[in-house]
C-alpha positions as CSV (number, residue, x, y, z in Angstrom):
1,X,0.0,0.0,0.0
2,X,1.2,3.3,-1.0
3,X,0.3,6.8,1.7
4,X,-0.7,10.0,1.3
5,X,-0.9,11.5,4.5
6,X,-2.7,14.9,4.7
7,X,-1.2,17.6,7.5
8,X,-4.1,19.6,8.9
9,X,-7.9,18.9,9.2
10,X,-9.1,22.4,8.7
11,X,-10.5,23.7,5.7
12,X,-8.5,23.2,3.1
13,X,-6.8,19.1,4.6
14,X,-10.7,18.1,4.8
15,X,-11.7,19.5,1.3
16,X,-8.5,17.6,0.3
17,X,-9.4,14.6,2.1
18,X,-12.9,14.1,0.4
19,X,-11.7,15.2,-3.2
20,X,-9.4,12.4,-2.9
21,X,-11.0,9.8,-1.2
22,X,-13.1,8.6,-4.3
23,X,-10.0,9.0,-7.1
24,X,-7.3,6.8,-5.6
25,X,-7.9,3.1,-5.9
26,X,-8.8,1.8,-2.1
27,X,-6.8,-1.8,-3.0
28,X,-3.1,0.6,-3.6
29,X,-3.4,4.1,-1.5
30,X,-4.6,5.0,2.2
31,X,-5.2,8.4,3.3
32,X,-4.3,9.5,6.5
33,X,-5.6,12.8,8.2
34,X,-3.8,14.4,11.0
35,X,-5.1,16.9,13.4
36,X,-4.8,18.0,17.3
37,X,-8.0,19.9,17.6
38,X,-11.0,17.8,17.9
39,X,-13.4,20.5,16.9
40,X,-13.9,21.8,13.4
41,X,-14.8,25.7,13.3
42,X,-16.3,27.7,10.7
43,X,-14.2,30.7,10.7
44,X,-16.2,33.1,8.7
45,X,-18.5,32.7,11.4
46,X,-16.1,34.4,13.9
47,X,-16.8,37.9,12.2
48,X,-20.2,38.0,13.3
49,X,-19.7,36.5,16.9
50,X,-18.9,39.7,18.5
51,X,-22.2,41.0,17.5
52,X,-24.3,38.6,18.3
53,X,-25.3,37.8,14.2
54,X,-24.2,34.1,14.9
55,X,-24.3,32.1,17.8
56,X,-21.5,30.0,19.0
57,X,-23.1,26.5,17.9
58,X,-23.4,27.8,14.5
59,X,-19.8,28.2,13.9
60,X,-18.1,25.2,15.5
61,X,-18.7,21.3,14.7
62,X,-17.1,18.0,15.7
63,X,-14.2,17.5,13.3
64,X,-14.9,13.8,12.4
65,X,-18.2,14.0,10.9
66,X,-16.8,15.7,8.1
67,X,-13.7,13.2,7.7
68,X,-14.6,10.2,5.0
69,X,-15.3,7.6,6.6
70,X,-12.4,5.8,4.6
71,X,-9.5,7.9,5.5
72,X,-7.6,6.6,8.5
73,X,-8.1,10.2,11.3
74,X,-5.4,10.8,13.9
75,X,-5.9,13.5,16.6
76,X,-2.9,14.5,17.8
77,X,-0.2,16.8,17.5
78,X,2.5,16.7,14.7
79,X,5.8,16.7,16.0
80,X,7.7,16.7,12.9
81,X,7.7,16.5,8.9
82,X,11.2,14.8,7.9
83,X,10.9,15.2,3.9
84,X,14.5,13.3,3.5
85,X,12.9,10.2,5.4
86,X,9.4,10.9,3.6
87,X,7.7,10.5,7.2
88,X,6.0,12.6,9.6
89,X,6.3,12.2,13.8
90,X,3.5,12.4,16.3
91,X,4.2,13.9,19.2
92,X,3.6,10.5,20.9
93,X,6.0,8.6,18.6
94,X,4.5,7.4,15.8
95,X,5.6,7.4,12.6
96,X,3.8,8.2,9.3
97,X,5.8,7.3,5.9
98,X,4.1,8.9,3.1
99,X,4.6,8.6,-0.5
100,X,2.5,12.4,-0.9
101,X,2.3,14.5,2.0
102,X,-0.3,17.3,1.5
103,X,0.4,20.5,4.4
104,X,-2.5,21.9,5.3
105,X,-1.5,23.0,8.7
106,X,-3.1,26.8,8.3
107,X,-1.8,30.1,10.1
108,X,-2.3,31.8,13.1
109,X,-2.5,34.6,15.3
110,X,1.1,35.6,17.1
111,X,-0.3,38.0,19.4
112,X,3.4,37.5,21.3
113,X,4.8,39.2,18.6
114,X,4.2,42.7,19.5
115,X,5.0,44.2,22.8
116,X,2.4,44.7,25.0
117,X,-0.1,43.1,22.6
118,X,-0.8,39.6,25.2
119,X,-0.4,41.4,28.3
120,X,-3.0,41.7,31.1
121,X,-5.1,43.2,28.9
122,X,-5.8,40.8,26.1
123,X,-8.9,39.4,25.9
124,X,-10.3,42.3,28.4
125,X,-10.0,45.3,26.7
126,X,-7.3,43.9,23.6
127,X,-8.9,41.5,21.7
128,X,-8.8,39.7,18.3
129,X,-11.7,38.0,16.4
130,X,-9.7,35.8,14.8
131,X,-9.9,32.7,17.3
132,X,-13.2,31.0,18.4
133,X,-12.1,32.3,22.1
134,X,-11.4,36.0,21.1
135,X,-14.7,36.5,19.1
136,X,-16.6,35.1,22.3
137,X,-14.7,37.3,24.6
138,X,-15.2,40.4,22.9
139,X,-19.4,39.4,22.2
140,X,-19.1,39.4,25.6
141,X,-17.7,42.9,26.0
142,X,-20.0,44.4,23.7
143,X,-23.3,43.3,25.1
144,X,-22.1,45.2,28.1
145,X,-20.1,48.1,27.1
146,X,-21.4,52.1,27.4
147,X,-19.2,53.2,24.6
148,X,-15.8,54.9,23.9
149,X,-13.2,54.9,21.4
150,X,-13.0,51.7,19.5
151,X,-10.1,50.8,17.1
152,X,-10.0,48.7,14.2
153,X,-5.8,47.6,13.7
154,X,-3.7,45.4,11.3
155,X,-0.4,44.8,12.6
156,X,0.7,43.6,9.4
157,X,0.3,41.6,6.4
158,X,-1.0,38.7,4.6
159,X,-3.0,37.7,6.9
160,X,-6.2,35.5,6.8
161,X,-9.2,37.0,4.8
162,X,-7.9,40.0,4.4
163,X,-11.1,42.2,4.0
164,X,-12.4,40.5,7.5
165,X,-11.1,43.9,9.9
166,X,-12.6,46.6,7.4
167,X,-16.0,44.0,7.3
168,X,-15.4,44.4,11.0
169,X,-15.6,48.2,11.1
170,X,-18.4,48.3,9.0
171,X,-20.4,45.8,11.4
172,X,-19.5,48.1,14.8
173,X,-21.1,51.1,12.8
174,X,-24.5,49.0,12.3
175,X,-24.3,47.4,15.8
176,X,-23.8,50.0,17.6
177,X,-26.9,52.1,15.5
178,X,-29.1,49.3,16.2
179,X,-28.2,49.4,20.0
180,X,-28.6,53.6,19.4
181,X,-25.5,54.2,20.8
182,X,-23.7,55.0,17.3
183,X,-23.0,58.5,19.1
184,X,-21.1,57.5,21.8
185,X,-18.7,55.4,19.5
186,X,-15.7,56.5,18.4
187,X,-14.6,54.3,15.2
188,X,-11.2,53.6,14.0
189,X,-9.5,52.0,11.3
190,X,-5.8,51.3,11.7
191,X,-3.9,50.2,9.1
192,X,-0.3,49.5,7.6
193,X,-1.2,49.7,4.4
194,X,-1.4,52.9,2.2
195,X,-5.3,52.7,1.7
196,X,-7.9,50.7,2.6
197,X,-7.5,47.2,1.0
198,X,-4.2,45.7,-1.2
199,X,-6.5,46.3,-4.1
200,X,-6.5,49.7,-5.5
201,X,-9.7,49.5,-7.5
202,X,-11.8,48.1,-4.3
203,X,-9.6,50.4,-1.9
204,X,-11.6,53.2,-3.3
205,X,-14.9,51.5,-2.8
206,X,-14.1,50.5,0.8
207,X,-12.7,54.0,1.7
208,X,-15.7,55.8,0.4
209,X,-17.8,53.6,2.6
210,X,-15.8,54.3,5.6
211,X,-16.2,58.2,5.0
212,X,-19.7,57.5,4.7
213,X,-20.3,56.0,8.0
214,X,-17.8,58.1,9.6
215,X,-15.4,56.0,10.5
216,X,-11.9,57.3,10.6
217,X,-8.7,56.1,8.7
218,X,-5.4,56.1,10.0
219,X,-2.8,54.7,7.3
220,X,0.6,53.7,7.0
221,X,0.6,52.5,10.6
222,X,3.8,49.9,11.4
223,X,2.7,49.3,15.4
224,X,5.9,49.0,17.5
225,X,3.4,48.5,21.0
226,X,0.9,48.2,22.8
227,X,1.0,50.8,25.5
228,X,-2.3,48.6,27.7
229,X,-1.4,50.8,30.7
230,X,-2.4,54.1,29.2
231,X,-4.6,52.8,26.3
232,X,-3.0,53.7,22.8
233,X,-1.0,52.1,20.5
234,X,2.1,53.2,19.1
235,X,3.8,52.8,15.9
236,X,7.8,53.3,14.8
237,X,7.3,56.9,14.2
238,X,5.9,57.9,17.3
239,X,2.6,58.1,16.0
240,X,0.1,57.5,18.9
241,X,-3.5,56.2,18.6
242,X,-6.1,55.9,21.5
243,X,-8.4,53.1,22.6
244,X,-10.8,52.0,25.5
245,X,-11.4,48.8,23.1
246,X,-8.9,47.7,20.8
247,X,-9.9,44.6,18.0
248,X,-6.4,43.8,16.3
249,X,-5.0,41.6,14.2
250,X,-1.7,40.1,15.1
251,X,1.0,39.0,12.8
252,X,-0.6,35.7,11.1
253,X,2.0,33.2,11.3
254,X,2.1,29.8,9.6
255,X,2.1,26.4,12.0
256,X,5.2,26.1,14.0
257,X,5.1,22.9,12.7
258,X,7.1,24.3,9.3
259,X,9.5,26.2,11.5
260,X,10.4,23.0,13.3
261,X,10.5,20.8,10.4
262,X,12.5,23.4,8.2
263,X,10.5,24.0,5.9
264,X,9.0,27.5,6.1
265,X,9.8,31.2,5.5
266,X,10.1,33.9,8.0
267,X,6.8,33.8,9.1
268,X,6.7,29.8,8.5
269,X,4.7,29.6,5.4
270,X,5.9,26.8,3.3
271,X,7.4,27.9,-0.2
272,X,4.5,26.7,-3.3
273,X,4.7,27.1,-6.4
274,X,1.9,29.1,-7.2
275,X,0.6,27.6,-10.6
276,X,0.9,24.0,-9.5
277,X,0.7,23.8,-5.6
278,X,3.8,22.0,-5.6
279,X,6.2,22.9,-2.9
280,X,9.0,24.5,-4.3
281,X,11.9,22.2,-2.1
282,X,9.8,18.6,-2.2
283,X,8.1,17.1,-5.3
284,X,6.0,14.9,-3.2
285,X,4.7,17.0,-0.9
286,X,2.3,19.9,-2.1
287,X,0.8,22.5,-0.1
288,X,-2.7,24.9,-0.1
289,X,-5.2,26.8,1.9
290,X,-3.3,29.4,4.1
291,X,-0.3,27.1,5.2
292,X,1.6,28.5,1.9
293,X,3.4,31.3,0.6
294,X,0.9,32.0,-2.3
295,X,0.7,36.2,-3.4
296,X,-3.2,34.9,-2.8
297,X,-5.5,35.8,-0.5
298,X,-5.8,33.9,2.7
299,X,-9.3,32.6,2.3
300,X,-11.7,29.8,2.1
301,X,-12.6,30.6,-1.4
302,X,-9.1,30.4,-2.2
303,X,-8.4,26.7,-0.4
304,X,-11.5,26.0,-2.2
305,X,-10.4,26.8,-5.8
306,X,-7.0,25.4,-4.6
307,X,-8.4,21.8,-3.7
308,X,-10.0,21.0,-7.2
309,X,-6.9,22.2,-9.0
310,X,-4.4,20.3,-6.9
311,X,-6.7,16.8,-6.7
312,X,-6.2,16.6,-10.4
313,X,-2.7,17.3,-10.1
314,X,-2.2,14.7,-7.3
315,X,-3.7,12.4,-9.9
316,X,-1.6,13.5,-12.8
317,X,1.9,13.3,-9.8
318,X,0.4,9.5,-9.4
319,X,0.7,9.3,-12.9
320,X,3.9,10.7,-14.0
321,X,2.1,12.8,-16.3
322,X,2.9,17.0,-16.3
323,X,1.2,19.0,-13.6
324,X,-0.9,21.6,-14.8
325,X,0.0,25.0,-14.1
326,X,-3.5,26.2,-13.2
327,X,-4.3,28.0,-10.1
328,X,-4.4,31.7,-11.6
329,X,-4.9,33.2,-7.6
330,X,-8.9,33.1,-8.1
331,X,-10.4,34.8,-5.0
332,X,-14.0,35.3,-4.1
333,X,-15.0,37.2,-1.2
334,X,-18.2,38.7,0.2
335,X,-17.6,42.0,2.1
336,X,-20.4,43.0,5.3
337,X,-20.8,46.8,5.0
338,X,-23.2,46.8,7.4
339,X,-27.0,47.9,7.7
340,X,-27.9,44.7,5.5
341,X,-26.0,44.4,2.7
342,X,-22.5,43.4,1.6
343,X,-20.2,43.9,-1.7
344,X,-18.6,40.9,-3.7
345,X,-15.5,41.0,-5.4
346,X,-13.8,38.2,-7.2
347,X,-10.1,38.6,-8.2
348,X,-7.1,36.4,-8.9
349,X,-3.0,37.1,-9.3
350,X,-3.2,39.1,-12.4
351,X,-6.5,40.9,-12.3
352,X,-7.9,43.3,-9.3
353,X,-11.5,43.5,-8.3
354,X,-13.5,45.1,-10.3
355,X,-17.4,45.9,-11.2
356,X,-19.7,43.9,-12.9
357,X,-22.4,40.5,-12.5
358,X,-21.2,37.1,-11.0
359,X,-21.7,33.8,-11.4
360,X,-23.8,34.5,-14.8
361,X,-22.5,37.4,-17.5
362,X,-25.0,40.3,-17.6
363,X,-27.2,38.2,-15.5
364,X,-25.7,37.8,-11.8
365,X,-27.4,37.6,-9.9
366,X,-25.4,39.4,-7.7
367,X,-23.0,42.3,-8.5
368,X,-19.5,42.4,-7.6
369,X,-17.7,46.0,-6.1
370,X,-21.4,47.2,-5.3
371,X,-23.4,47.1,-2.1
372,X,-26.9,45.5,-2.2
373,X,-28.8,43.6,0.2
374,X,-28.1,40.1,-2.3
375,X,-24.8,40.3,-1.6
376,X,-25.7,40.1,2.2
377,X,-28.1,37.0,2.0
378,X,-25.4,35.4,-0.1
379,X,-22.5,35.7,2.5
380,X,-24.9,34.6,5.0
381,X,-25.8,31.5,3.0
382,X,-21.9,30.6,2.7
383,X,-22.5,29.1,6.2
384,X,-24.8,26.2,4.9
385,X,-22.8,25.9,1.6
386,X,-19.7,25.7,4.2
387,X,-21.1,22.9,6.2
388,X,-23.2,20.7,3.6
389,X,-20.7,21.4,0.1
390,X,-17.1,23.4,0.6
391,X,-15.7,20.5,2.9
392,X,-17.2,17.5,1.8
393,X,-15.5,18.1,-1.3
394,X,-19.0,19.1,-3.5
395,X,-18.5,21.1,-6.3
396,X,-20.4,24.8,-6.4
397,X,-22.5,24.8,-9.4
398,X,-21.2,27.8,-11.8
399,X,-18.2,28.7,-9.8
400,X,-15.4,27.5,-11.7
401,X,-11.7,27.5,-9.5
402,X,-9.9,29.7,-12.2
403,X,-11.4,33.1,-12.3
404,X,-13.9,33.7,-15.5
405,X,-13.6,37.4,-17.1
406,X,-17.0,36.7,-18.5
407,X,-19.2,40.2,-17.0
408,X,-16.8,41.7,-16.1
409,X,-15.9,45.6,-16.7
410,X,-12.6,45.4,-17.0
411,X,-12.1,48.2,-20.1
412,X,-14.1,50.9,-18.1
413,X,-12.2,50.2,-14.5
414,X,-9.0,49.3,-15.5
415,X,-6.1,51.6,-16.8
């Protein structure tokens, strides 16, 4: 019997799991899934936690129920990936061999990265959204707090969805309107980039929106601390920002995992080549979701468009045939502005957001780089399509994994 052994039961290693499970002959491979955490959240869902949209229930699930029942599924920790022995140790002793590894180990938050960031403060009047525990700790805040000055930050980039803190400005602004406190909330965005978003043509959508709901922009911010005992953060030139509630991002930093094993970057993200998913050091061991090095966004979308594109190379690898040099970057995300309605925008490595009608030309139904309310009831109904297609490995009808430029305005937007 021949392995492939899948790093990572998240998103992207389960998608990968179920893809597969059908297209390698039962009698010659075995797949093997490995994974600590016993519970399988939907992170999306973690946006609207804070503000009491979702509950906790709706955006966490047992991880097994979504593993095929055919793949062998090992909790526990990975202790290390030794590519010149093709095997993988669990941090109990085990040893997996492969013949493919697949690393889908994700990233995550390094709070500890800044200075002051996880002091006393975090998860009291610091806090990030970007962890089950975080979202629940600052929905907890909310429901109580009188008001103040609330910043938005990005300590730096890639990090995972990258629209997710300007979605979570936009949210505040509706939240605290419904609760009819909008007046005694001060709102914030804190950014190192130059504008908004990485995208020009969508940063200039986004920061018109944050004008309109009055929600200030501070660019060009490279934080140097967390000052938790006087309440501001500070960046590298001095500059100096307030807070009674501060919702950051940390650095997003691959699994320590790839750090351990060698076989990361700077921030541990695995080096991919970007057409093929093929790591660029190992030929039998590929890589996808948020784990990699990819110019691409962070996203489920992305893992998503990644998984169908890297099955068939698997196959083709298995083969000896070429690998096809397909995945073109192809993002989709919805974007909450608040009050009801969202924007879309579908991008990938060569082309930038811009307007038009997705998934049918001239038809939509729903418009990308516009708000509408469509948009809204679509990014809501992501969380079934999460749960009952993305990870079992169902194709999306009409959503192909390279970007189409079919309805799209690309003349009129782009120089």
């Amino acid at each position: 019997m021949k392995n492939l052994v899948i790093l990572g039961a998240g998103t992207a290693g389960t998608m990968m799991a179920n893809h597969l499970i059908g297209k390698l002959p039962k009698d010659e491979w075995k797949i093997t899934i490995v994974d600590q955490y016993k519970t399988h959240y939907y992170q999306p869902g973690f946006l609207f936690l804070p503000f009491d949209i979702y509950t906790t229930d709706q955006v966490k699930k047992k991880g097994s129920k979504f593993i095929p029942k055919d793949a062998r599924y090992i909790q526990e920790k990975i202790e290390l990936i030794v590519p010149e022995e093709n095997k993988v140790q669990l941090e109990k002793g085990e040893e997996l061999p492969y013949d493919i590894l697949i690393i889908a180990t994700g990233t995550k938050i390094a709070p500890e990265e800044v200075e002051g960031m996880k002091g006393p403060e975090w998860h009291k009047s610091v806090f990030d959204f970007y962890t089950y525990e975080g979202a629940k700790a600052l929905r907890d805040k909310f429901r109580e707090w009188k008001g103040g000055k609330l910043v938005v930050h990005i300590t730096e980039m890639p990090i995972k969805c990258p629209v997710a803190p300007l979605e979570f400005a936009f949210l505040a602004d509706s939240y605290f309107k419904n609760k009819g406190m909008r007046d005694k909330v001060d709102i914030t965005f804190v950014t190192p980039l130059g504008g908004a978003f990485t995208k020009p043509k969508a940063t200039q959508a986004l920061h018109h929106l944050l004008t309109d709901k009055g929600i200030k922009e501070v660019t060009d911010f490279n934080i140097e601390r967390v000052d938790y005992e006087n309440n501001k953060i500070i960046d590298y030139a001095e500059t100096e920002v307030p807070y009674d509630i501060l919702v950051t991002v940390p650095t997003n930093m691959g699994d320590a995992l790839i750090e351990r094993s060698g076989l990361g970057d700077d921030l541990n993200y695995v080096p991919t080549n970007k057409a093929t998913l093929q790591t660029e050091a190992h030929e039998n061991i590929f890589a996808l979701g948020d784990a990699t090095n990819l110019p691409a966004s962070k996203a489920g979308s992305v893992a998503h468009f990644e998984a169908e594109i890297l099955t068939e190379n698997i196959l083709r690898y298995i083969k000896g045939e070429p690998l096809k040099e397909e995945f073109d970057g192809h993002a989709n995300c919805f974007i909450e502005t608040g009050d009801g309605k969202a924007l879309l925008i579908d991008f990938n490595y060569t082309h930038e957001p811009v307007e038009g009608t997705f998934p049918f030309p001239g038809v939509g139904p729903l418009n990308l780089l516009k708000e509408s309310r469509m948009n809204h009831m679509g990014k809501l109904a992501f969380r079934w399509i999460y749960w009952n297609m993305l990870i079992k490995g169902i194709h999306i009808p009409f959503v192909s994994a390279t970007m189409s430029e079919k309805g799209k305005h690309f003349e009129e937007t782009e120089a």
